[in-house]
Structure formats: C-alpha cells, structure tokens
N, C-alpha and C positions, 0 to 999 in steps of 0.2 A: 784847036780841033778837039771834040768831044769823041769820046770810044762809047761804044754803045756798052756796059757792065753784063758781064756773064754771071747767071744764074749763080745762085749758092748750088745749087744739084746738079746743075753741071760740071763748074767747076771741082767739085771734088768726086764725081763718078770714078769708079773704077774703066781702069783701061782693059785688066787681065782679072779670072777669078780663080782662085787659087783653090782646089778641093782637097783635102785630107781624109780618105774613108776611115772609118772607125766605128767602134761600136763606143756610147756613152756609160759611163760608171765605172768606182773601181775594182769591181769583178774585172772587170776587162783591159783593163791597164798595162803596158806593156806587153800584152798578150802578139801572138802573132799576126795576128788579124789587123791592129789598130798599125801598123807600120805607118801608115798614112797619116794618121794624127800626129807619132812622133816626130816626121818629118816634116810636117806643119810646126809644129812647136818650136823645133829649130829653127826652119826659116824666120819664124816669127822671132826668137831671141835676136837670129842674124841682123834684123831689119828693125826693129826695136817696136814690135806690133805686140799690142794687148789684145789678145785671144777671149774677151768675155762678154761682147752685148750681146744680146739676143736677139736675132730676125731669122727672119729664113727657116726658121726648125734648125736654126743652127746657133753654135757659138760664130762671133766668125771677129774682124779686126782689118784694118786701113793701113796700109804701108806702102812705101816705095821700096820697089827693087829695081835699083838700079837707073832710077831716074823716075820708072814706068808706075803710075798708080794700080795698086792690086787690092781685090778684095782674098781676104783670105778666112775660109769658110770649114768648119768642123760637124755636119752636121751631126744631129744630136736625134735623129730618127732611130738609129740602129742601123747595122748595116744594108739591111736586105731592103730597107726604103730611102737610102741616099738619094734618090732620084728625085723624092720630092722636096727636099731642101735646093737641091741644085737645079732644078728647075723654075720655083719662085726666085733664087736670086739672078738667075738668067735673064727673066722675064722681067723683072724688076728694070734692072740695067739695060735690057734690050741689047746681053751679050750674045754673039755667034757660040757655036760650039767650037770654031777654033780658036777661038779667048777664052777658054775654060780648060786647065792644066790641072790633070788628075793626077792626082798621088795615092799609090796606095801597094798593098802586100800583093806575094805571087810565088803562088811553090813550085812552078817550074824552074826555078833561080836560086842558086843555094843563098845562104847567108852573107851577105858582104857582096854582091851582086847587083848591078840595077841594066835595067835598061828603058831607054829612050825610045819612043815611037811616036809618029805624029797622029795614028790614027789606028785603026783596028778593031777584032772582035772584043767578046767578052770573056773569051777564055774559057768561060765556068765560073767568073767572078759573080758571086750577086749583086754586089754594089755597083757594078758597071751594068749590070741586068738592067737593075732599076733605072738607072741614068738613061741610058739608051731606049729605054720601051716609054718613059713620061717624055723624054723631048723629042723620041723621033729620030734621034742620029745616035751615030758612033763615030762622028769625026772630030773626037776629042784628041787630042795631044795627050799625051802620059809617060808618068815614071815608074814600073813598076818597080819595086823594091824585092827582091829576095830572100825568103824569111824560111825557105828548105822545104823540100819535098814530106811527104810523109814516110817515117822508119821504115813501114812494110805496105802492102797492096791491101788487105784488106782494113786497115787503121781505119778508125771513123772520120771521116774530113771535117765534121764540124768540133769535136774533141781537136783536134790537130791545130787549126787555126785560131782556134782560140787556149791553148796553151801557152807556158812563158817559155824564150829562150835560154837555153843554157848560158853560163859565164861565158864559156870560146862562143858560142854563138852572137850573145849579145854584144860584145867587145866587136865582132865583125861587121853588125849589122849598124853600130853605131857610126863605124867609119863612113861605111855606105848613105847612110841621111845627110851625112857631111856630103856628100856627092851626089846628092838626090837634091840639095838647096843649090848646087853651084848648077847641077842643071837646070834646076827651074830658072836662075834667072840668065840662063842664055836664052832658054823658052821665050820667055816672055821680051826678052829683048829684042826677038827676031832672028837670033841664032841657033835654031832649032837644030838643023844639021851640023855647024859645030857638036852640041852638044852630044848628040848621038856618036858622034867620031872619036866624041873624049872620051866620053863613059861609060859605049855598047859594049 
C-alpha cells in the first residue's frame, strides 16, 4: 500500500504561536516592558529553540513543547505595533486567535506574579491594542506577567514601563517566567484551565 507524502509546509507548520511582547534593542533590555521577550527566551532555552530568523517583522524560532509544534515569535516592531508581526504570522499559518499564546508585562500584578486568562480586554496595554485592532479579535489566551505598579499616581507610565527592575524585584520576577513557561505549555497542551488553577 502506498501513503500519499505530506507536504514539506505542512508537515512542519506550527500547531500554536507563541508571542513575546517587547520592544527591540538594548536600550530596552530587561527593562519592564520587555517581560514578554524574557519569558520567550526562557521558554526557548526550556525547549531548545534558536530565537533568530527573521520573518514576520519578527525574530521568532520552531520548537516542541511538549509534543505540540510552536512557533515562537519576538517581534521586532516595537511595542505599540506588535500587531503587525502577529498578524502576518497568523495569516501565514492560517492560525485562529485561540492558537496564539500572548505573553507579556502588566502593572496591575506585583513582581513575582502572573496570571492566566483565556481571553479578554486590553487593559491599557498597547501591544495587545495593536493585536486586537489589526486581526479583529481579543480572543487570545494570555499570560500576563507582573512587573509592579507605578511608585505614586502621577509617575509617567511610559518612564515606568520601560525602567529596570530592582535586584528584590528582578530575583522575583525571574521565578515568575519560570511559571509563565510551565503555563504556556499547559496552554498549548490543551490544559488551559489547569494552568489557571496552578498559577492565578
């Protein structure tokens, strides 16, 4: 009996796409903002992913987690235009919005913090602005990360978010990526609600 051979681009498409908001360059590195890229990073050590071709307006890199094929994508727009990297790579792969696993900062949540949601607003976030206004929805899955409020009410929020964490800060915030990877790949495994139970 003869099998009819599946496509090279099939064969290797992504199942899930993994987002990391961040802004690009190292001005911005470790800054508060970039939570999203660190915790991309890590996953990508976790899963043994090279984080550097270029498509999409993005870095981005091929892994399995967990069995599941993922694209895992950094893009390199800046933040206030994440939308248009994550939307060319959607489109590409002809992914839903709920196969697209956002990660990224959130000063509602102190430091060492994350939480799990399958879907929701934008918050105030621009990076989620942008996502949701280029594809249309807001039925993404997401982890936000915790990276602290601002000191006082009138602090500038764009100064603030793009600031570095303190030593007790970042020591907190590092453990939390460690839990921001172990959720994503309940995510994408299909155990969405686990993970919210583990990690809200």
């Amino acid at each position: 009996m003869f099998f009819k051979k599946k496509s090279f681009s099939n064969l290797n498409a992504p199942e899930w796409l993994i987002a990391g908001l961040g802004n690009p360059g190292a001005q911005y590195e470790n800054t508060r903002h970039n939570a999203g890229f660190l915790a991309l990073d890590l996953l990508a050590g976790e899963h043994s992913a090279n984080i550097k071709r270029i498509r999409f307006k993005s870095l981005c890199g091929d892994c399995c987690v967990d069995g599941v094929r993922c694209l895992l994508l950094k893009p390199q727009t800046f933040m206030n235009h994440s939308g248009e990297a994550v939307r060319d790579a959607m489109a590409f792969y002809k992914l839903p919005p709920e196969r697209v696993l956002l990660l990224f900062d959130d000063i509602s949540l102190p430091p060492g913090k994350i939480r799990v949601r399958p879907f929701g607003t934008d918050g105030g976030h621009n990076g989620l602005k942008s996502i949701f206004y280029l594809t249309g929805s807001d039925r993404f899955p997401r982890v936000k990360i915790g990276v602290g409020e601002k000191p006082r009410p009138d602090f500038d929020l764009a100064a603030w978010v793009l600031s570095r964490f303190s030593p007790e800060e970042a020591a907190l915030v590092k453990a939390s990526l460690t839990r921001t990877s172990k959720a994503a790949a309940l995510v994408v495994g299909g155990e969405l609600t686990k993970a919210m139970n583990l990690y809200n």
